[in-house]
C-alpha positions as CSV (number, residue, x, y, z in Angstrom):
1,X,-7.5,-45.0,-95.0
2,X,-9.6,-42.2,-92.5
3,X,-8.3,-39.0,-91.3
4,X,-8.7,-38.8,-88.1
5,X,-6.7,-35.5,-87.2
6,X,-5.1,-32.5,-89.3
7,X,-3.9,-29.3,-87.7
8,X,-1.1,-26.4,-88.5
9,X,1.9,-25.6,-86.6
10,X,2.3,-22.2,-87.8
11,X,5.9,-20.8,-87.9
12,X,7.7,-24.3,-87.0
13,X,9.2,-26.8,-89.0
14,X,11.5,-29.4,-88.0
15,X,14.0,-27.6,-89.6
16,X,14.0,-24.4,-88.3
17,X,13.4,-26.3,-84.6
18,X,16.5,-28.6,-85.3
19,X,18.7,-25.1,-86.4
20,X,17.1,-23.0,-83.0
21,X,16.5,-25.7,-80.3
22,X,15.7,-23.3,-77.7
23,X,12.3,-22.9,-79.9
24,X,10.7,-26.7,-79.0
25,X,8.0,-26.5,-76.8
26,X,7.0,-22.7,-78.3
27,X,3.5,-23.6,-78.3
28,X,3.2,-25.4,-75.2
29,X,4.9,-22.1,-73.4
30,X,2.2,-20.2,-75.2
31,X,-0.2,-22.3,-73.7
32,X,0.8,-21.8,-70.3
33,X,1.2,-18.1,-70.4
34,X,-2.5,-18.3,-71.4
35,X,-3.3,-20.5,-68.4
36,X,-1.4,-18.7,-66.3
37,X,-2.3,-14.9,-67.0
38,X,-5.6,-15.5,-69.3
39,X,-4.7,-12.7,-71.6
40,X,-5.1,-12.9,-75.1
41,X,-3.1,-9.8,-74.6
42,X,-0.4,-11.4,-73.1
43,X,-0.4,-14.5,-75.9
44,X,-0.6,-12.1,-78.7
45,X,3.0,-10.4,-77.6
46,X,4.6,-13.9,-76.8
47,X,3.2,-14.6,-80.5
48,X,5.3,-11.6,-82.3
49,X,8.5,-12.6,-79.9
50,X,7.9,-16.4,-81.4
51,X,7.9,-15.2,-85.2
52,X,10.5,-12.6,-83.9
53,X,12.9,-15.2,-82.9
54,X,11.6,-17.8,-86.1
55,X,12.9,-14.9,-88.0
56,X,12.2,-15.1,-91.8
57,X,11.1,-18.2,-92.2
58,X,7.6,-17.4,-90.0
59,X,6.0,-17.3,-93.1
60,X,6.0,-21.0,-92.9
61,X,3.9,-23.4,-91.3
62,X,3.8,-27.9,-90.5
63,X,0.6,-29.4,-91.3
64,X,0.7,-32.6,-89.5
65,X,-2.2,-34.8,-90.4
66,X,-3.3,-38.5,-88.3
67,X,-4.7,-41.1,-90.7
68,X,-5.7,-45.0,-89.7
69,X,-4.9,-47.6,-92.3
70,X,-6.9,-51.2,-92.4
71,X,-4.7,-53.8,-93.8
72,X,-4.3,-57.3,-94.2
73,X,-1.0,-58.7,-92.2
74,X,1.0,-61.8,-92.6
75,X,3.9,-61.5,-90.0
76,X,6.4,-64.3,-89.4
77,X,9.5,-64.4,-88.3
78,X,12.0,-67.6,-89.6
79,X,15.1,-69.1,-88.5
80,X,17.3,-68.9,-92.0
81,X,19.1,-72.3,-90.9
82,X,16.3,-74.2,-89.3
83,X,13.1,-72.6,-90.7
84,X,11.5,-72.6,-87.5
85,X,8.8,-69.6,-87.0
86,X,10.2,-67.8,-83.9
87,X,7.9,-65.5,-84.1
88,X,4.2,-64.8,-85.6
89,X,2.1,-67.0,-87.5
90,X,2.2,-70.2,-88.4
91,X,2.5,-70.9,-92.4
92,X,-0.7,-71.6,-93.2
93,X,-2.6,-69.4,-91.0
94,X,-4.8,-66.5,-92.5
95,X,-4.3,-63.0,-92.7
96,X,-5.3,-60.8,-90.4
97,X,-6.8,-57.4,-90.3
98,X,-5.1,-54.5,-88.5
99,X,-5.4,-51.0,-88.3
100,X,-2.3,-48.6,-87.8
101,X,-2.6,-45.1,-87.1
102,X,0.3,-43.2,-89.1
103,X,1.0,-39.6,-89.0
104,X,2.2,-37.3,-91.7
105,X,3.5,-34.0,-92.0
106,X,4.3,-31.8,-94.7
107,X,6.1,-27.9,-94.8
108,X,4.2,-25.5,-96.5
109,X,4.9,-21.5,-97.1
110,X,4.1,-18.3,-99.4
111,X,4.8,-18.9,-102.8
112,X,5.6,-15.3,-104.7
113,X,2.1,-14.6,-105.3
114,X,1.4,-14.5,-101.7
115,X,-0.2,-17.9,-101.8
116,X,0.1,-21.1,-99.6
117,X,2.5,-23.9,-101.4
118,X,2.8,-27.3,-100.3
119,X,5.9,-29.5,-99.8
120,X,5.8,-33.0,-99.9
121,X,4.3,-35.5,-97.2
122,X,6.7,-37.2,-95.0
123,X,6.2,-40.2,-93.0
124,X,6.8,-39.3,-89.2
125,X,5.5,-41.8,-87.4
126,X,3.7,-45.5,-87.3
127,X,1.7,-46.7,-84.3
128,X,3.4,-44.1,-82.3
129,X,6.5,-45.9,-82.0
130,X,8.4,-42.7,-81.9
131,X,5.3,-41.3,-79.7
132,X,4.2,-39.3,-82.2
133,X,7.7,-38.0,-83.3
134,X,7.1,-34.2,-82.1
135,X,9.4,-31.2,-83.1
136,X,7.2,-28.3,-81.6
C-alpha cells in the first residue's frame, strides 16, 4: 500500500454531520466566503459560528487518509446450474495485477490530558464507488 493523501476535517464527523445536517458543506461555505470577500477576517468569524453551532463536540476532528493497494485479482463470475463464466476470466487464466485506491477515515478528539486520541479506521470508500463517500 502508498498513501497518497491524508488531511483533517476539524470539528466534523459523520456523526455530528448526520445529527445537524444543515452543517454539510461547512467547509466548502468557508471557502467561498474566502473567495468571495478575501478576508481572513471574515473566515476567522465564520470559523467560531462553525464550532459555535458544532457545539461541544468541536474539539473533535476526521482524519481522512487515501491509500492505493496493488493486488493480485481472480474475478469470475459462474452460473451455479450450468457453470458457465458469465463474467470475468476464464479458469485457467492468470491473475492479474490491479491497484485500488481506498480511503479511510478515523474520529479523533482531546483525551483528559489535553491530548489528541485516535478512534479506529473505518473503511469509507473503494475505487470511489460511493465518489469518495463525503460527510463535510
Amino acid at each position: 500500500a502508498q498513501l497518497q493523501n491524508i488531511f483533517a476535517v476539524p470539528m466534523l464527523t459523520r456523526d455530528i454531520v448526520a445529527s445537524k445536517p444543515h452543517l454539510k458543506g461547512g467547509y466548502q461555505r468557508l471557502e467561498r466566503v474566502f473567495k468571495e470577500t478575501q478576508s481572513y477576517n471574515e473566515v476567522k468569524q465564520k470559523t467560531y459560528e462553525l464550532a459555535e453551532e458544532v457545539g461541544l463536540d468541536s474539539a473533535k476532528r476526521t482524519v481522512i487518509a487515501e491509500a492505493t493497494i496493488t493486488c493480485l485479482e481472480y474475478f469470475q463470475v459462474k452460473d451455479l446450474e450450468s457453470g458457465r463464466v458469465v463474467q470475468g476470466m476464464e479458469d485457467g487464466d492468470e491473475e492479474e495485477e490491479v491497484v485500488h485506491l481506498v480511503r479511510f477515515e478515523m474520529v479523533t478528539d482531546r483525551g483528559e490530558d489535553g491530548k489528541r486520541e485516535g478512534g479506529n479506521w473505518k473503511l469509507i470508500d473503494v475505487d470511489d464507488l460511493l465518489e469518495g463517500n463525503v460527510f463535510h
